[in-house]
VONU-179218 format. One line per 5 residues: for each residue x, y, z of C-alpha. Coordinates in pm, 1 decimal. Layout:
N
X Y Z  ... $
***
This chain:
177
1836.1 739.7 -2057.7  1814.4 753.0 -1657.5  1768.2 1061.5 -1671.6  1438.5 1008.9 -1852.4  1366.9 711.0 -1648.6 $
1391.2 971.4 -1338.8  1154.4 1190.6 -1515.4  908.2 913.2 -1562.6  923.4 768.3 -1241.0  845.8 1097.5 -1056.4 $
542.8 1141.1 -1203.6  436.4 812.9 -1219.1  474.1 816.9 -844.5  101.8 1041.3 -774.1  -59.5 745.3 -993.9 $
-38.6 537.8 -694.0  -212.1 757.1 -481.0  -533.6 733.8 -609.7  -548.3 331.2 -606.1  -447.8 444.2 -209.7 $
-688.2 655.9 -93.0  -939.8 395.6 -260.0  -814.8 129.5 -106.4  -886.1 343.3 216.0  -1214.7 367.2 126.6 $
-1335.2 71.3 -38.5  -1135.4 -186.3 129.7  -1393.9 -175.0 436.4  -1702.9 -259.0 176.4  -1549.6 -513.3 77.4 $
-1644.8 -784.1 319.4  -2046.2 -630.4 260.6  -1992.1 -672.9 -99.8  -1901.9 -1045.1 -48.6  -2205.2 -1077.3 204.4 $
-2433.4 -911.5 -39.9  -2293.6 -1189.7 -310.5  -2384.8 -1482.0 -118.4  -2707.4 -1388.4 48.2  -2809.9 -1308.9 -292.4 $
-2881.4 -937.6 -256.5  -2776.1 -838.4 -582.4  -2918.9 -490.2 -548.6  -2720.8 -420.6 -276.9  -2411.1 -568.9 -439.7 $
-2508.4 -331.6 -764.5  -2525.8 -26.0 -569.9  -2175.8 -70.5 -338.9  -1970.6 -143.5 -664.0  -2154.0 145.4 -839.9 $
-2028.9 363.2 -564.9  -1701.8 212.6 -542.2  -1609.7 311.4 -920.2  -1829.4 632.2 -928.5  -1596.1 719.9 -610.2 $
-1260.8 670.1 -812.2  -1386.7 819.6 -1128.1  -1443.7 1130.6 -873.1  -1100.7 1108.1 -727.6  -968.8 1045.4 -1092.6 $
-1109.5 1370.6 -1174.0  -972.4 1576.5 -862.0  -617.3 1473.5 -880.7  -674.3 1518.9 -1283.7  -760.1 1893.9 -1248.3 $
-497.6 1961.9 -915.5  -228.1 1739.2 -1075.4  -229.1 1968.2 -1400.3  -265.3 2275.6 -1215.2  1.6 2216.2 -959.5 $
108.8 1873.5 -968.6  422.1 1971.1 -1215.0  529.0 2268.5 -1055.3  518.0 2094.1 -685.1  700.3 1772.0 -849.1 $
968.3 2001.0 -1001.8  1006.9 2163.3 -674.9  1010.2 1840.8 -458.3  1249.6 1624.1 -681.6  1477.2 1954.0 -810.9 $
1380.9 1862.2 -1183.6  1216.7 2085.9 -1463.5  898.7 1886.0 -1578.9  762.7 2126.8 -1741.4  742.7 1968.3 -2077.1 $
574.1 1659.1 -1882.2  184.9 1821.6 -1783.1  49.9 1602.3 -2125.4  233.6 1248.9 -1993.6  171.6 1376.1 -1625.5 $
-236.7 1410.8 -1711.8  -212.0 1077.6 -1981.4  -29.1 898.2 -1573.0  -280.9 1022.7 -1400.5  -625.0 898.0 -1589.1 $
-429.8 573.6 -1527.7  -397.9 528.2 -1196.5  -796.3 579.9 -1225.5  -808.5 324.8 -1426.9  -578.0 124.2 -1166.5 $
-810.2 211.2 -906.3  -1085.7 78.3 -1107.3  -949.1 -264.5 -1168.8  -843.6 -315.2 -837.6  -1212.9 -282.1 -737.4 $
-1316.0 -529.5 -1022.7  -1073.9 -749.2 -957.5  -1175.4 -784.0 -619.9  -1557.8 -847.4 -761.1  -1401.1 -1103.8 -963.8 $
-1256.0 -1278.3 -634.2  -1613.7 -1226.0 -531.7  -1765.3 -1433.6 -752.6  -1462.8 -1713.2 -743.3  -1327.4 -1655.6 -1108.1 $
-1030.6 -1556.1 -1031.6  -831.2 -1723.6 -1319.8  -989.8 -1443.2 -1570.6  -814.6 -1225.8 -1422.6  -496.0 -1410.5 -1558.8 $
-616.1 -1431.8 -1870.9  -713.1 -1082.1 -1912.4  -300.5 -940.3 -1737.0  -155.9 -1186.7 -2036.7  -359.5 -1020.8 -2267.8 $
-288.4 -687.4 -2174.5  136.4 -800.7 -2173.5  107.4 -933.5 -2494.4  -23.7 -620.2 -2625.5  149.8 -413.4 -2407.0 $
505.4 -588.8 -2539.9  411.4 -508.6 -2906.3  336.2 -155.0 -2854.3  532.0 -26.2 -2579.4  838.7 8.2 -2768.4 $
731.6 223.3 -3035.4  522.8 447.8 -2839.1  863.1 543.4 -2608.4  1048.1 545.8 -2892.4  825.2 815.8 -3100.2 $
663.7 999.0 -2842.0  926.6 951.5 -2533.2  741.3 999.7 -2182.6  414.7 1067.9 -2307.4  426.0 736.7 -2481.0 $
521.1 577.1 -2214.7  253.6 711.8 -2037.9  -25.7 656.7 -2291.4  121.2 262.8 -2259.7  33.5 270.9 -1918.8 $
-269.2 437.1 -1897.1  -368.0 176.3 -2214.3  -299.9 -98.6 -2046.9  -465.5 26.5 -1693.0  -772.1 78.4 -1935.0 $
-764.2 -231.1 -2124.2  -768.2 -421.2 -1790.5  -1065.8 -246.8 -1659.7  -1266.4 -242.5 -1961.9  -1227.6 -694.6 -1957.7 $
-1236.8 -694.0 -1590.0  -1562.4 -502.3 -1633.1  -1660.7 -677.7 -1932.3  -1657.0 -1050.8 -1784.6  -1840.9 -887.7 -1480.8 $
-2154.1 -811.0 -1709.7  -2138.9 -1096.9 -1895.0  -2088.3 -1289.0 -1579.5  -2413.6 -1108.3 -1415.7  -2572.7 -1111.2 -1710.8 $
-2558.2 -1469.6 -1695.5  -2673.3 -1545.4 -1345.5  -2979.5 -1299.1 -1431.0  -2894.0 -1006.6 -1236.1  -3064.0 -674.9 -1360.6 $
-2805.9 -461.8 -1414.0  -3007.7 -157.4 -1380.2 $
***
């Protein structure tokens, strides 16, 4: 119902926040991460996108531990609504817009490299699956299924993004250590 819908939209809202203050932050490294690419400084490369996703898994964590603490009780008070019952599907939100934040960074490495048709192939993947399960998961769990859809999905993305960039590095010989 819409009123549900409203539910689920305010707290989806603070997802988006993390993929923003990352793009802040990582959107400058990214012209030093395509330099590092094609003067063949791999090391360097390693160590910026290292930092990039050790960064977000940081934020991830932050907003993970304010959000439950007082992300429902300053939603409730912003928006007039009792989410009280929402701190699981608020958390479950949350841990995906890390894993947002994530792909956004790999899918930039992916542009890096020029491959930017897996990244295609790995969104229609994620909607296919996304289109079988969805459904049920609202309909037996309500918001927190919706959320654990979401915060699927945002992890199934980041886990191929990040799996075609090893295989793809493993394949031009870079040491991935």
């Amino acid at each position: 119902d819409y009123s549900t819908q409203a539910s689920y939209n305010i707290l989806f809202m603070p997802t988006a926040v993390i993929n923003m203050f990352n793009m802040f932050i990582s959107v400058p490294f990214y012209t030093k991460l395509a330099q590092f690419w094609q003067s063949d400084d791999k090391s360097a490369f390693l160590q910026i996108l290292y930092k990039r996703v050790r960064f977000v898994a940081a934020l991830t964590v932050v907003f993970l531990l304010g959000g439950t603490v007082v992300g429902i009780p300053v939603l409730s008070w912003l928006y007039n609504v009792d989410l009280s019952s929402c701190r699981l599907a608020f958390a479950i939100l949350l841990l995906g817009g890390g894993f947002y934040g994530v792909s956004s960074i790999l899918t930039y490495v992916i542009t890096v490299f020029r491959k930017q048709r897996i990244i295609l192939y790995i969104y229609l993947i994620c909607a296919a699956v996304s289109q079988l399960t969805a459904g049920s998961l609202v309909k037996g769990f309500g918001i927190t299924g919706a959320a654990v859809s979401y915060t699927a999905s945002m992890a199934v993305i980041s886990l191929g993004l990040a799996f075609y960039i090893f295989c793809y590095l493993k394949k031009t010989t870079v040491r991935l250590t």
